[in-house]
DSSP file (Angstrom, degrees, kcal/mol; ACC not computed):
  #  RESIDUE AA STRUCTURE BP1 BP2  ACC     N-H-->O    O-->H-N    N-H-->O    O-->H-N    TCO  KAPPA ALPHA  PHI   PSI    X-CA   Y-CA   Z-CA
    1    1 A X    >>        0   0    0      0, 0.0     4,-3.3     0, 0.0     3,-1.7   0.000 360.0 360.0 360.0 -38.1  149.4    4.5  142.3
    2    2 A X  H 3>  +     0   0    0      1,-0.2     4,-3.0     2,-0.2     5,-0.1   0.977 360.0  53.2 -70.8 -32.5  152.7    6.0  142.2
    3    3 A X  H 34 S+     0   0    0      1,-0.2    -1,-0.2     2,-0.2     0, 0.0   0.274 112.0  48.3 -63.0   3.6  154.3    2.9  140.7
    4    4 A X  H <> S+     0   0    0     -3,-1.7     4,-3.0     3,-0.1     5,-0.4   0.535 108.4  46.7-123.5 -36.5  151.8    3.0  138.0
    5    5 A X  H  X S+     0   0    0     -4,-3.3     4,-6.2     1,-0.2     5,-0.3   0.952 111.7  58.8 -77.3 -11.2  151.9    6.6  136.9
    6    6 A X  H  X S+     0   0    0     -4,-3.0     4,-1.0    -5,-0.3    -1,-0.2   0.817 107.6  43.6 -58.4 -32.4  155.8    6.1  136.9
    7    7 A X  H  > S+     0   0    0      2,-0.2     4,-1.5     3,-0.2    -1,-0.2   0.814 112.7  50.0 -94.8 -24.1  155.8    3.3  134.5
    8    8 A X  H >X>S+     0   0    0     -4,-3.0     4,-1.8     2,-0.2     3,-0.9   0.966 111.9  50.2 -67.0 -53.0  153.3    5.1  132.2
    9    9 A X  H 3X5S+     0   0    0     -4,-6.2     4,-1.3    -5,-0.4    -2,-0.2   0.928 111.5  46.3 -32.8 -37.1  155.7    8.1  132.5
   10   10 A X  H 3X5S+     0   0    0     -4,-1.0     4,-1.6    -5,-0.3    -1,-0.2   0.858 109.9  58.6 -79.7 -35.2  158.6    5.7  131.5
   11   11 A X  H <X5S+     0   0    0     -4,-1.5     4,-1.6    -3,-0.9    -1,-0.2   0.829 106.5  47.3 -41.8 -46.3  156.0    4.3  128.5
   12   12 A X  H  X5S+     0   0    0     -4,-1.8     4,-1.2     1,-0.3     5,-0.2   0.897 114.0  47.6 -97.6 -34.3  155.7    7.9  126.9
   13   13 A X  H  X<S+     0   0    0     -4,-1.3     4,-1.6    -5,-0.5    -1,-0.3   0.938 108.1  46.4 -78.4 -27.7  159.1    8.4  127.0
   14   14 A X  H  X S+     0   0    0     -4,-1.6     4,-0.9     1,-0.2    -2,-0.2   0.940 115.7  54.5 -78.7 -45.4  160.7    5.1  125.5
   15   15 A X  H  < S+     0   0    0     -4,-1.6     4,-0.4     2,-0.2    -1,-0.2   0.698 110.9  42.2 -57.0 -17.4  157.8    5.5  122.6
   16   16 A X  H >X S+     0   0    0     -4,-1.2     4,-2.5    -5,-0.2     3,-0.5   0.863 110.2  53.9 -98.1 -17.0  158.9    8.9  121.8
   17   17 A X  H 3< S+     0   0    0     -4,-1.6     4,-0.5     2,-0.2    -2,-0.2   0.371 117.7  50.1 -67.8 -11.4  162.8    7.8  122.1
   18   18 A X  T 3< S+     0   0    0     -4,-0.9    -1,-0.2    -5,-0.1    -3,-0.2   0.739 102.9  51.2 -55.0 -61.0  161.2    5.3  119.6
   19   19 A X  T X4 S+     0   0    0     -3,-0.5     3,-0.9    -4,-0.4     4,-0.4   0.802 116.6  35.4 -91.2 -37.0  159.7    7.3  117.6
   20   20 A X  G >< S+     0   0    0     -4,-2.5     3,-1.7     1,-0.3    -3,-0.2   0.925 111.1  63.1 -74.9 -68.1  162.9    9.8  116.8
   21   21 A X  G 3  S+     0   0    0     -4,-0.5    -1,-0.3     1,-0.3    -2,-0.2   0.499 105.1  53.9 -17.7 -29.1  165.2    6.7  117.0
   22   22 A X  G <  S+     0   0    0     -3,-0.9     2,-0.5    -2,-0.1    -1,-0.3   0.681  85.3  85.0 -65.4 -29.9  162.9    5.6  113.8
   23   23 A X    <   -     0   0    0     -3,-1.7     2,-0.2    -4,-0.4    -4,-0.0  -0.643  63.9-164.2-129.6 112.5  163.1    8.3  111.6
   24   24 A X        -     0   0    0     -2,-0.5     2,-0.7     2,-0.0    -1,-0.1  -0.512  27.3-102.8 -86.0 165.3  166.3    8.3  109.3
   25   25 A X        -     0   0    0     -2,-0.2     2,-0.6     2,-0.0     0, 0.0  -0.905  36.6-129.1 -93.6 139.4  167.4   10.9  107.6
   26   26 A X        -     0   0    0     -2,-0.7     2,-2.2    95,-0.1    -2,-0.0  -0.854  27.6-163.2-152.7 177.4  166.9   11.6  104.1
   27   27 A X        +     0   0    0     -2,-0.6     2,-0.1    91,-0.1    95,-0.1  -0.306  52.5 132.9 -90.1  47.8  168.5   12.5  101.0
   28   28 A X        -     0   0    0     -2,-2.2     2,-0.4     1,-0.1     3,-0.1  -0.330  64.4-107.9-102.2 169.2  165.0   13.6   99.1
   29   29 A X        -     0   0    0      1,-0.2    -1,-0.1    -2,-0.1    89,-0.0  -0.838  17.0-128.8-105.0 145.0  165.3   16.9   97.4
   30   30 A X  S    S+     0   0    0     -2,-0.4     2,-0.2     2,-0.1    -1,-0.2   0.961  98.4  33.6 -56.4 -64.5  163.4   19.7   99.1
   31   31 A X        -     0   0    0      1,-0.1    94,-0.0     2,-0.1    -1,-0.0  -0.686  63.8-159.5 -95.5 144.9  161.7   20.6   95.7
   32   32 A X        +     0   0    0     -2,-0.2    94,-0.2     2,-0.1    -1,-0.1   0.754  63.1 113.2 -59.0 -49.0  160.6   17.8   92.6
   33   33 A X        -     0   0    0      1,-0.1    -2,-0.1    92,-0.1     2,-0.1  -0.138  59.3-155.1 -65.7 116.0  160.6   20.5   90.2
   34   34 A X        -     0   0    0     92,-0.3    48,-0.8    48,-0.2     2,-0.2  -0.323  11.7-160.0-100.5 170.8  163.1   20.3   87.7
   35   35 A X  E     -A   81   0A   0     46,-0.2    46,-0.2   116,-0.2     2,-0.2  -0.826   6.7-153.9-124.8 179.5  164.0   24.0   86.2
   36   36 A X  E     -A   80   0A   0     44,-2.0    44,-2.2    -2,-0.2     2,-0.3  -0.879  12.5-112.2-157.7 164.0  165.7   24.3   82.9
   37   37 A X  E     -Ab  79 156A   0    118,-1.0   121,-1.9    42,-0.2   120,-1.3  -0.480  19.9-170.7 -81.0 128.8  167.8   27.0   81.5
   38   38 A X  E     -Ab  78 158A   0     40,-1.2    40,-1.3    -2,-0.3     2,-0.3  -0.912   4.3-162.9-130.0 179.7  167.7   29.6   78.9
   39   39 A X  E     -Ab  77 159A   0    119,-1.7   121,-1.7    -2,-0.4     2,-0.3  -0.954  15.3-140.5-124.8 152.6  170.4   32.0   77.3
   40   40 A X  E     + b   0 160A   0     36,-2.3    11,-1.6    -2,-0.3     2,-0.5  -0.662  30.5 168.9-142.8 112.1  169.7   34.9   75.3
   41   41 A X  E     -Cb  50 161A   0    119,-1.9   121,-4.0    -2,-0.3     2,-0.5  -0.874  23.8-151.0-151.8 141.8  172.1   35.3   72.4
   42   42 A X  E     -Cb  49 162A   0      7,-3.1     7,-2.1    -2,-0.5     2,-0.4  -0.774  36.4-107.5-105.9 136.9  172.3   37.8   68.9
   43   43 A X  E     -C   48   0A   0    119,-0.6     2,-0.3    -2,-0.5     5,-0.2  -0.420  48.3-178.5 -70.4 136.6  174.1   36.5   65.7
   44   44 A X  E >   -C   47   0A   0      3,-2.0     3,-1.4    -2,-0.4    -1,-0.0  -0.729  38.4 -94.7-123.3 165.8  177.4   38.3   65.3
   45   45 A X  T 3  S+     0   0    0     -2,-0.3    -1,-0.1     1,-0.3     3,-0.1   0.985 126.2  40.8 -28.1 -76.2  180.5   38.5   62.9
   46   46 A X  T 3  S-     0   0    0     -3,-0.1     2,-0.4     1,-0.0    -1,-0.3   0.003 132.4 -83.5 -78.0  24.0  182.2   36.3   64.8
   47   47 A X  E <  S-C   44   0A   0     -3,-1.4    -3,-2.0     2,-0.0     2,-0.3  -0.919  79.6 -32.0 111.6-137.7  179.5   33.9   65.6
   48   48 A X  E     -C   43   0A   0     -2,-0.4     2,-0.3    -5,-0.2    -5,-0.2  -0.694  42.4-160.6-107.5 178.4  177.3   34.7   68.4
   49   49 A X  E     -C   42   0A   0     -7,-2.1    -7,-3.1    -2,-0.3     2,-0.1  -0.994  28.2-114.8-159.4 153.2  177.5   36.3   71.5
   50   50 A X  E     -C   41   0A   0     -2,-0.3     2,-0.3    -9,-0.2    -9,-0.2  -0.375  41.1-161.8 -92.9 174.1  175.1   36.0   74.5
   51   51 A X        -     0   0    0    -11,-1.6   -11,-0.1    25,-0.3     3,-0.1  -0.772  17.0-118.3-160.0 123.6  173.1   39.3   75.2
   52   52 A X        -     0   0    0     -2,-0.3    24,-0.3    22,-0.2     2,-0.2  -0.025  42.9-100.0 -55.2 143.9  171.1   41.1   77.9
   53   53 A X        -     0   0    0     22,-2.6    21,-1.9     1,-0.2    -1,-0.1  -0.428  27.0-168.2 -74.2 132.8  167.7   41.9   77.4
   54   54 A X  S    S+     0   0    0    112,-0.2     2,-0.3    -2,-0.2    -1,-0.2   0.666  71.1  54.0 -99.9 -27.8  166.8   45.5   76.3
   55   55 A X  S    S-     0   0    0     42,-0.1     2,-0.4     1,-0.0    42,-0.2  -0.758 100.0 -81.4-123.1 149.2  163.1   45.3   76.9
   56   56 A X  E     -E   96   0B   0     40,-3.4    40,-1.1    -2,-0.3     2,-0.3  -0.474  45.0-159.2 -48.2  95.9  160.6   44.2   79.9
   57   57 A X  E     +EF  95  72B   0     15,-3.0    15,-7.5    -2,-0.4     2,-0.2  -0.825  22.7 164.0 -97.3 138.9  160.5   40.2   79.8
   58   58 A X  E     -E   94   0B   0     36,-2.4    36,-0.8    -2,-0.3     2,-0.2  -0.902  21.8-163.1-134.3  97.5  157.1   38.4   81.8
   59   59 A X  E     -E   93   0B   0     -2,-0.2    10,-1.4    34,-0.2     2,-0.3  -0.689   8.9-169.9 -72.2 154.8  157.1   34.7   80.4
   60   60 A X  E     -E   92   0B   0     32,-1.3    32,-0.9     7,-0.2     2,-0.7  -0.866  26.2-117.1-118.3 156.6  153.9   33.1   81.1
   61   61 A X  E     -E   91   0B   0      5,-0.5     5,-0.4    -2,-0.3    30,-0.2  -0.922  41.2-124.2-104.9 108.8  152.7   29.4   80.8
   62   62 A X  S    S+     0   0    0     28,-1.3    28,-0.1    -2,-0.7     3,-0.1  -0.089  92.2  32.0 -58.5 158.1  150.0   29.3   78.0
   63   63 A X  S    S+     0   0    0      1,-0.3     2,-0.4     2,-0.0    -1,-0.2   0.758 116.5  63.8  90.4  17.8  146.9   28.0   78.9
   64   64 A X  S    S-     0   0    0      1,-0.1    -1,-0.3    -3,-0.1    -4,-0.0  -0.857  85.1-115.0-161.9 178.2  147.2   29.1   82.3
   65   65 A X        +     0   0    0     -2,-0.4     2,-0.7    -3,-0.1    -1,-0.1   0.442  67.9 143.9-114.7   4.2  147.5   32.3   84.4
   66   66 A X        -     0   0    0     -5,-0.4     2,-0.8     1,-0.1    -5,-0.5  -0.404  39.9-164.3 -15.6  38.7  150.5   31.2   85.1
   67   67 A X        +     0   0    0     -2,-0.7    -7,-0.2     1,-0.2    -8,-0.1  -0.469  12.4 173.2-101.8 103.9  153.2   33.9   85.5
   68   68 A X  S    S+     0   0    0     -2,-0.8     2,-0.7   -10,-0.1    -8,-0.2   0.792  74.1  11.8 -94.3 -51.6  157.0   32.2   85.3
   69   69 A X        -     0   0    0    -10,-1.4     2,-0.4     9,-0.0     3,-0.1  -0.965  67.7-162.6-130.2 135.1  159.1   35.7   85.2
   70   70 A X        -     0   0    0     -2,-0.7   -12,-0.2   -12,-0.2   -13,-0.1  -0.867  67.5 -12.9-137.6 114.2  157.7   39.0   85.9
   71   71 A X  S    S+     0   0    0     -2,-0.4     2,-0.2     1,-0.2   -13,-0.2   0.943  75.1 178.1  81.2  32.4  159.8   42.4   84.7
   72   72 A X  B     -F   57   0B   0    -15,-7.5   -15,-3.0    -3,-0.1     2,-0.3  -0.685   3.8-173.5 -90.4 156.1  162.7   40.8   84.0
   73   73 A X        -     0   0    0    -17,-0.3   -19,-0.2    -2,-0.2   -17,-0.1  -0.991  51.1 -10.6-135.7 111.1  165.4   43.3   82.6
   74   74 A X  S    S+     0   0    0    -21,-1.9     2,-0.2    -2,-0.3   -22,-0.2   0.589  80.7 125.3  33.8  23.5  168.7   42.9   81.3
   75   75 A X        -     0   0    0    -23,-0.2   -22,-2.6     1,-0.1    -1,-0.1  -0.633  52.0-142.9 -90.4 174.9  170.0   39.2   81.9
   76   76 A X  S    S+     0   0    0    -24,-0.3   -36,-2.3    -2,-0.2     2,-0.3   0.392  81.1  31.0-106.5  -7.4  171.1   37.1   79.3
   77   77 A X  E     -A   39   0A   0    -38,-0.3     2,-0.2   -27,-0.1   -38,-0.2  -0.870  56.7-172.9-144.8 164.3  169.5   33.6   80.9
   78   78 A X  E     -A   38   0A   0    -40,-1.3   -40,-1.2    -2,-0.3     2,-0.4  -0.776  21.3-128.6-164.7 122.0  166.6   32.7   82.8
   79   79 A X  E     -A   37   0A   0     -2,-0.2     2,-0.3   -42,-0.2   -42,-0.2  -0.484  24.0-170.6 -76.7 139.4  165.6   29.6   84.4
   80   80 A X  E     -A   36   0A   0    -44,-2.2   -44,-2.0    -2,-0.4     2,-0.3  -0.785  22.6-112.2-107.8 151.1  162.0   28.2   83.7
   81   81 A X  E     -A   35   0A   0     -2,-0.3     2,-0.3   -46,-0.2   -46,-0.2  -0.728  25.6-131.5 -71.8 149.3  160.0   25.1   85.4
   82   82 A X        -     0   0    0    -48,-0.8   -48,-0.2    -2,-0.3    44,-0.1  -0.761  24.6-108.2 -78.9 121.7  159.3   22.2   83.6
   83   83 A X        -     0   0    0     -2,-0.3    -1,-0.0   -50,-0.1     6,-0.0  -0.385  29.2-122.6 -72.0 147.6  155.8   20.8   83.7
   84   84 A X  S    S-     0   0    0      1,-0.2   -50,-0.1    29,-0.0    -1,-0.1   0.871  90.2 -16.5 -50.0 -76.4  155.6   17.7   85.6
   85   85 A X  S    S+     0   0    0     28,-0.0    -1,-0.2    43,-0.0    28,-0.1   0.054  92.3 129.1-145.5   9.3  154.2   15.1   83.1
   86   86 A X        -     0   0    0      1,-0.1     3,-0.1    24,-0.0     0, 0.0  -0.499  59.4-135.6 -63.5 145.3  152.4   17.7   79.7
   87   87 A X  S    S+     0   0    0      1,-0.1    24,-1.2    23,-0.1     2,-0.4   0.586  88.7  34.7 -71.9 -13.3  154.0   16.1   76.4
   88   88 A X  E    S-H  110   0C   0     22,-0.1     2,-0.6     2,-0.0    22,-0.2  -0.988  73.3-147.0-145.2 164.9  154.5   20.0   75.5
   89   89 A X  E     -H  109   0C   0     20,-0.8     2,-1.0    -2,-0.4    20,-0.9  -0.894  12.2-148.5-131.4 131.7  155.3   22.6   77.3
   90   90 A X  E     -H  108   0C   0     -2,-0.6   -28,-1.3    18,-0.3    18,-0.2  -0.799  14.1-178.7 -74.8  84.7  153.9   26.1   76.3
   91   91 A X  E     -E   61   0B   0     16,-1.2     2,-0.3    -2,-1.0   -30,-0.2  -0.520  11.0-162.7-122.1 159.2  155.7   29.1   76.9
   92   92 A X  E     -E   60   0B   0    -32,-0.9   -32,-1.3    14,-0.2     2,-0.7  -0.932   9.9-157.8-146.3 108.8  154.6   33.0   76.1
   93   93 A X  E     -EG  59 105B   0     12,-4.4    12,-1.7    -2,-0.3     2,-0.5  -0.929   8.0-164.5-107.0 128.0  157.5   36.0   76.1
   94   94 A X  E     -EG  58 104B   0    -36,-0.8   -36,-2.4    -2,-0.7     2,-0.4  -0.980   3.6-165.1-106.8 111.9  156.0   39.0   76.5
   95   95 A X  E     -EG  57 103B   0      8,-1.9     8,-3.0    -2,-0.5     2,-0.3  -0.906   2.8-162.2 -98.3 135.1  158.2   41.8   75.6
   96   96 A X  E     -EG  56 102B   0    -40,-1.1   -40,-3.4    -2,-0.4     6,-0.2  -0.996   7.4-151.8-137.4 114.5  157.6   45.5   76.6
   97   97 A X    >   -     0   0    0      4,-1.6     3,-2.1    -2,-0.3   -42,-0.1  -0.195  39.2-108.1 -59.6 137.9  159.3   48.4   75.0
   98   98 A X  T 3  S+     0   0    0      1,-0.3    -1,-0.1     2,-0.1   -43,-0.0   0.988 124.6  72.3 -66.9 -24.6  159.7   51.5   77.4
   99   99 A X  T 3  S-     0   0    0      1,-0.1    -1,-0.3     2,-0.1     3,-0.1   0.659 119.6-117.9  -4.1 -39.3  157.0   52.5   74.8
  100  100 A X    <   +     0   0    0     -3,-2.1     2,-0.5     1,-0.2    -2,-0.1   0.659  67.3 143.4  41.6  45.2  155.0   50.2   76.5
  101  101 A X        -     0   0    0      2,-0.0    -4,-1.6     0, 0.0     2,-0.4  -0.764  29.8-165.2 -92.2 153.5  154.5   48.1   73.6
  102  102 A X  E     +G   96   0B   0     -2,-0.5     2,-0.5    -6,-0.2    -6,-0.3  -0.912  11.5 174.2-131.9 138.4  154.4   44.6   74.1
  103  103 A X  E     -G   95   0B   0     -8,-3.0    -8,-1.9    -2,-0.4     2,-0.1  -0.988  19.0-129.8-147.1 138.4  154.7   42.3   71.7
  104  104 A X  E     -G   94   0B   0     -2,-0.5    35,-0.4   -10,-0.2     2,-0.3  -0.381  17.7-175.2-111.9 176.3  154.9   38.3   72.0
  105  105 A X  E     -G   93   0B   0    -12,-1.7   -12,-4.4    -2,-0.1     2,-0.6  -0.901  19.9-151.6-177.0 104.9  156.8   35.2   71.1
  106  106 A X        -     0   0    0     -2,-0.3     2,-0.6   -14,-0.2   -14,-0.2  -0.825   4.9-152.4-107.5 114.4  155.5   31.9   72.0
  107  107 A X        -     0   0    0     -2,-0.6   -16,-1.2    28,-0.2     2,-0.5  -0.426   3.3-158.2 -67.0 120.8  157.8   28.9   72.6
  108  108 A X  E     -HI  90 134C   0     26,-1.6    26,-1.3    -2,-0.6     2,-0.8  -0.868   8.5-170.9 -99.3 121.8  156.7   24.7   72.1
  109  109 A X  E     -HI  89 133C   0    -20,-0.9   -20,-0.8    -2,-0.5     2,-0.3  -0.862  10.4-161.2-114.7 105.0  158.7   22.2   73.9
  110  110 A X  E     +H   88   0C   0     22,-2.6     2,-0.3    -2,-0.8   -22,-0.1  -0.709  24.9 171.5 -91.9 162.2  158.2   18.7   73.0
  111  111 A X        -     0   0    0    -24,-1.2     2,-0.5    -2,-0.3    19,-0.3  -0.987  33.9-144.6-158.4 136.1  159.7   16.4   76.1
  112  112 A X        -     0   0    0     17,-3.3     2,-0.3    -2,-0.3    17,-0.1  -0.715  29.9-150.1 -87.4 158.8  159.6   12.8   77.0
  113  113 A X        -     0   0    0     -2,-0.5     2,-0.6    15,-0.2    15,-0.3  -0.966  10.9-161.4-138.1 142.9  159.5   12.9   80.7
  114  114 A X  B     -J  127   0D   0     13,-1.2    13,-2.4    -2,-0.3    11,-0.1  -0.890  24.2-108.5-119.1 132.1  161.1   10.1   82.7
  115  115 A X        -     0   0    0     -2,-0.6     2,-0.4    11,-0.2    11,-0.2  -0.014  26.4-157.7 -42.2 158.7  160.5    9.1   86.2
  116  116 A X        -     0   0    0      9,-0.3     9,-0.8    11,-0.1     2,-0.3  -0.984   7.0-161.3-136.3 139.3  163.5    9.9   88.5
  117  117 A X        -     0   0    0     -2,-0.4     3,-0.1     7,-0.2     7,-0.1  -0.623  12.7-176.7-151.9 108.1  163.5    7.7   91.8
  118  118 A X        -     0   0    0     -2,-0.3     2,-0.2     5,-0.3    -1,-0.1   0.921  64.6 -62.3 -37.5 -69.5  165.6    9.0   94.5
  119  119 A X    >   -     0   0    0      3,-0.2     3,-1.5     4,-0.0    -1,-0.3  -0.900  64.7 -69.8-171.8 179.1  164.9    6.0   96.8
  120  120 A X  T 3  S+     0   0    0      1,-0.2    -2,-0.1    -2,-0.2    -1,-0.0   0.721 125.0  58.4 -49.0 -39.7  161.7    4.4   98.5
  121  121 A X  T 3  S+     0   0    0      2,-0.1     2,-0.4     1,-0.0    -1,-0.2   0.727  96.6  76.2 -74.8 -12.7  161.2    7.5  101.0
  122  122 A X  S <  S-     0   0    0     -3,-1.5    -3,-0.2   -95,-0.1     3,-0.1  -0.723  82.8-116.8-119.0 156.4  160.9   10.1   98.4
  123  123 A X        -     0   0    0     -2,-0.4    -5,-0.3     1,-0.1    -1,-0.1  -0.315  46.2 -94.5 -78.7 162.4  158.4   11.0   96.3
  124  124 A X        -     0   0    0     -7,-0.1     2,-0.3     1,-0.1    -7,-0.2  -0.023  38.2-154.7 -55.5 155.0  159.1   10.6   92.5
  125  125 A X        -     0   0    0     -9,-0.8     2,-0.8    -3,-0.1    -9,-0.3  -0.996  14.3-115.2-146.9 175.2  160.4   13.3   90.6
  126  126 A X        +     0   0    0     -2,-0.3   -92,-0.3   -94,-0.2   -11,-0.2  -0.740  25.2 178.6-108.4 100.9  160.2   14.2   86.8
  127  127 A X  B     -J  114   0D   0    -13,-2.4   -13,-1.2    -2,-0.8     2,-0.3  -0.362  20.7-159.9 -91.2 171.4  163.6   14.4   84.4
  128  128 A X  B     -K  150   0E   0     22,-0.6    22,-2.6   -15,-0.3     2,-0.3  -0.954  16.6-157.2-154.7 136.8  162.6   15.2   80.9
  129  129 A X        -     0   0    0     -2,-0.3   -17,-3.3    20,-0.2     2,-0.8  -0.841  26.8-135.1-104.1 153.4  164.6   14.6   77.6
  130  130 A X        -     0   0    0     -2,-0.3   -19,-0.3   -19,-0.3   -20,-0.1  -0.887  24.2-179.3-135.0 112.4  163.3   17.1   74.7
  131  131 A X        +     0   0    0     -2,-0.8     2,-0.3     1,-0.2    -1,-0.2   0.987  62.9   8.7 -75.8 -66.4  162.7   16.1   71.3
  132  132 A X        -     0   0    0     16,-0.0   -22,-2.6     2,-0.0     2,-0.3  -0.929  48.5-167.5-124.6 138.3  161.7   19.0   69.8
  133  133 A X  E     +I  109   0C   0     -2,-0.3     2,-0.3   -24,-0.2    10,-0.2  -0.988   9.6 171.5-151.2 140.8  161.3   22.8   69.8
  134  134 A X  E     -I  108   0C   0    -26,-1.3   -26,-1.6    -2,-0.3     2,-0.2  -0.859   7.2-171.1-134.7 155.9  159.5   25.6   67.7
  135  135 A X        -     0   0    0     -2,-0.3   -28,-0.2   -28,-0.2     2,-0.2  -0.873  28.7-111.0-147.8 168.3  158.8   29.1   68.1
  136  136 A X        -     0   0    0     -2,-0.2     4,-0.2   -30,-0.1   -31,-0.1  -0.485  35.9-127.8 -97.5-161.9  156.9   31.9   66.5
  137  137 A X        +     0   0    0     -2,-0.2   -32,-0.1     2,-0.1     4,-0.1   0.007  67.9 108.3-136.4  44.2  159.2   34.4   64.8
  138  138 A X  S    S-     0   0    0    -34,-0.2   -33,-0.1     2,-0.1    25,-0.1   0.791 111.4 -10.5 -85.9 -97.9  158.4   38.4   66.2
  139  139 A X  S    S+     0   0    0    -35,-0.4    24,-1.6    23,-0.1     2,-0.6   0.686 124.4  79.4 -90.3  14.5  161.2   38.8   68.1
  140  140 A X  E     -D  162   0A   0     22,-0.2    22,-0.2    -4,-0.2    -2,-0.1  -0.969  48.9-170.8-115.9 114.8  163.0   35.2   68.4
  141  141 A X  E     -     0   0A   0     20,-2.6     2,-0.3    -2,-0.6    -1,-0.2   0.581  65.7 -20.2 -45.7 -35.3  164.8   34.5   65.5
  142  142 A X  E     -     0   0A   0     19,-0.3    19,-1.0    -8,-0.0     2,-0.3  -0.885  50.0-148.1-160.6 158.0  165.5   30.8   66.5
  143  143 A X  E     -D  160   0A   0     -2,-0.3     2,-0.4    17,-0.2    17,-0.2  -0.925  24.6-176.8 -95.5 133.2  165.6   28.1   69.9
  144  144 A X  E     -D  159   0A   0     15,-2.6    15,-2.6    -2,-0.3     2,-0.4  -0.971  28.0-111.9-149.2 147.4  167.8   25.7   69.7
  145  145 A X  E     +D  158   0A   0     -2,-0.4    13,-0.2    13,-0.3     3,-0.1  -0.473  33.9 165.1 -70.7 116.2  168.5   23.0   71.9
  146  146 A X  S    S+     0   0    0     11,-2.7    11,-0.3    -2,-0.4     2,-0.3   0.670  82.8  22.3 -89.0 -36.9  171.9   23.0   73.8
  147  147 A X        -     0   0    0     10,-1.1    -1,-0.2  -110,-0.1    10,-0.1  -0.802  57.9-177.3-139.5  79.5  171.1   20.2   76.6
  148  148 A X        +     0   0    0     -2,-0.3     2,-0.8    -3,-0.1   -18,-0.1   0.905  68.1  95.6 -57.9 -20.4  168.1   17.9   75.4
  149  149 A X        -     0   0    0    -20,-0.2     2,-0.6     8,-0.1   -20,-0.2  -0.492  62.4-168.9 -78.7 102.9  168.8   16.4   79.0
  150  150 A X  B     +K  128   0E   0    -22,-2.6   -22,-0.6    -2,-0.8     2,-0.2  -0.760  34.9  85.1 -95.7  66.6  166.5   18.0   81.4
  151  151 A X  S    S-     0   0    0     -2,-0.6  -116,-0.2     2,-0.3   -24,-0.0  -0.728  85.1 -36.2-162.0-159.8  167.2   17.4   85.5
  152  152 A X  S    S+     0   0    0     -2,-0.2     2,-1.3     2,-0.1    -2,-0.0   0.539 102.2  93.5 -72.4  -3.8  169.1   18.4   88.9
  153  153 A X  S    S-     0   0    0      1,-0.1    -2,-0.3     2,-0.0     2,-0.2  -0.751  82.1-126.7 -94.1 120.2  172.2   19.3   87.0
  154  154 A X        +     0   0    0     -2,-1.3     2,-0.4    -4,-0.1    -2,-0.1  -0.326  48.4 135.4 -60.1 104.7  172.3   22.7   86.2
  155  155 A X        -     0   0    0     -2,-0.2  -118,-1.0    -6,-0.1     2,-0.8  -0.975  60.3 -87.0-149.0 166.1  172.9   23.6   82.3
  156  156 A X  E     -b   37   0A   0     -2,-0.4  -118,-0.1     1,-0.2     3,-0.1  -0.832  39.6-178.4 -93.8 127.3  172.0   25.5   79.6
  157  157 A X  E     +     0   0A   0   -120,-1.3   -11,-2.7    -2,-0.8   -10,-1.1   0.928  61.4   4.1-153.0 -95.7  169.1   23.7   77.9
  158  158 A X  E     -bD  38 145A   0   -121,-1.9  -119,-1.7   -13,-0.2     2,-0.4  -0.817  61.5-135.7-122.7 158.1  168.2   25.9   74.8
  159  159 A X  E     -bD  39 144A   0    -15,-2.6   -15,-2.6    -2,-0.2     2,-0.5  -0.941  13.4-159.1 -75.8 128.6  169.5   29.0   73.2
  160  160 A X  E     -bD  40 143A   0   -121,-1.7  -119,-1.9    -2,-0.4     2,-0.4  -0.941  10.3-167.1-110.6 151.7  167.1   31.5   72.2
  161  161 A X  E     -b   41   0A   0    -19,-1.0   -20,-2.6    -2,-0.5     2,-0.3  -0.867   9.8-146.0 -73.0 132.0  168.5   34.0   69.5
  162  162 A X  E     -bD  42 140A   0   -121,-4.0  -119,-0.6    -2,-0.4   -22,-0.2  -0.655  20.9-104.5-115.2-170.8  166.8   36.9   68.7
  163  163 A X    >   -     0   0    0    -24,-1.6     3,-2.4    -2,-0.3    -1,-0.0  -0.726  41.7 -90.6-130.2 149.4  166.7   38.6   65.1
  164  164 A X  T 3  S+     0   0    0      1,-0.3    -1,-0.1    -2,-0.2    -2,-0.1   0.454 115.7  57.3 -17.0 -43.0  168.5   41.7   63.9
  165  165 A X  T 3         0   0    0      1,-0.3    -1,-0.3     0, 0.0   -26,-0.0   0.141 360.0 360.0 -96.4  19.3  166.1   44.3   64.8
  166  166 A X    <         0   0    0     -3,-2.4    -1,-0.3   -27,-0.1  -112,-0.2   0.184 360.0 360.0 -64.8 360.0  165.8   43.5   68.3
């Protein structure tokens, strides 16, 4: 009896010595989600120049309840997520005045999106090149694309400009 629960003892252990001994590590990214960056900039003399935001920004993802930034205040960039696999991506800036008027500006991003494959242990994740982008025109004078190249490398992506009376 003793000789029997000893070799099942000796069983449990070489199967869990097994089991970690199996297990590689790897190089997956914690998050799929690819972000991308934008910067906030006013036409100037001398060209442009980037600028912090004067007014209460809350992007939202139209269609959705979605809310991306909430209260943001005086930066000059903010990064957004990228939807996994929409051919456009929807955006809504909601600006708030200390007034408390608020008054919106909706972005369109068209995007290929390409698969990304780390390796065989990790799940796929979504790079996105971006063909085109339009805006309405209350306070964003223009977007324009700085980095159509959408993934893990950190850049700025689009420049938004915003029009004189901002």
């Amino acid at each position: 009896m003793k000789t029997e629960k000893g070799m099942l003892h000796w069983l449990a252990a070489a199967a869990l010595l097994g089991t970690f001994a199996s297990c590689e590590t790897s190089d997956c990214p914690i998050n799929n989600v690819v972000y991308s960056t934008y910067g906030f900039y006013a036409f100037t003399e001398e060209g442009e120049s980037p600028v912090g935001l004067l007014d209460t920004l809350t992007i939202t993802a139209a269609g959705t309840d979605s809310v991306l930034v909430n209260r943001l205040v005086g930066r000059s960039e903010v990064d957004l997520p990228v939807s996994y696999s929409a051919p456009v991506d929807t955006i809504v800036f909601h600006f708030t005045d200390t007034l408390r008027r608020t008054r919106r500006d909706t972005i369109w991003i068209e995007k290929e999106n390409i698969p990304h494959y780390e390796s065989p242990d990790c799940p796929t994740s979504m790079f996105h090149h971006v063909t085109a982008v339009r805006n309405t025109h209350f306070l964003i004078d223009s977007v324009i694309i700085a980095n159509p190249n959408i993934n893990y490398n950190v850049s700025e992506n689009f420049k938004i400009y915003f029009r004189y009376s901002y």
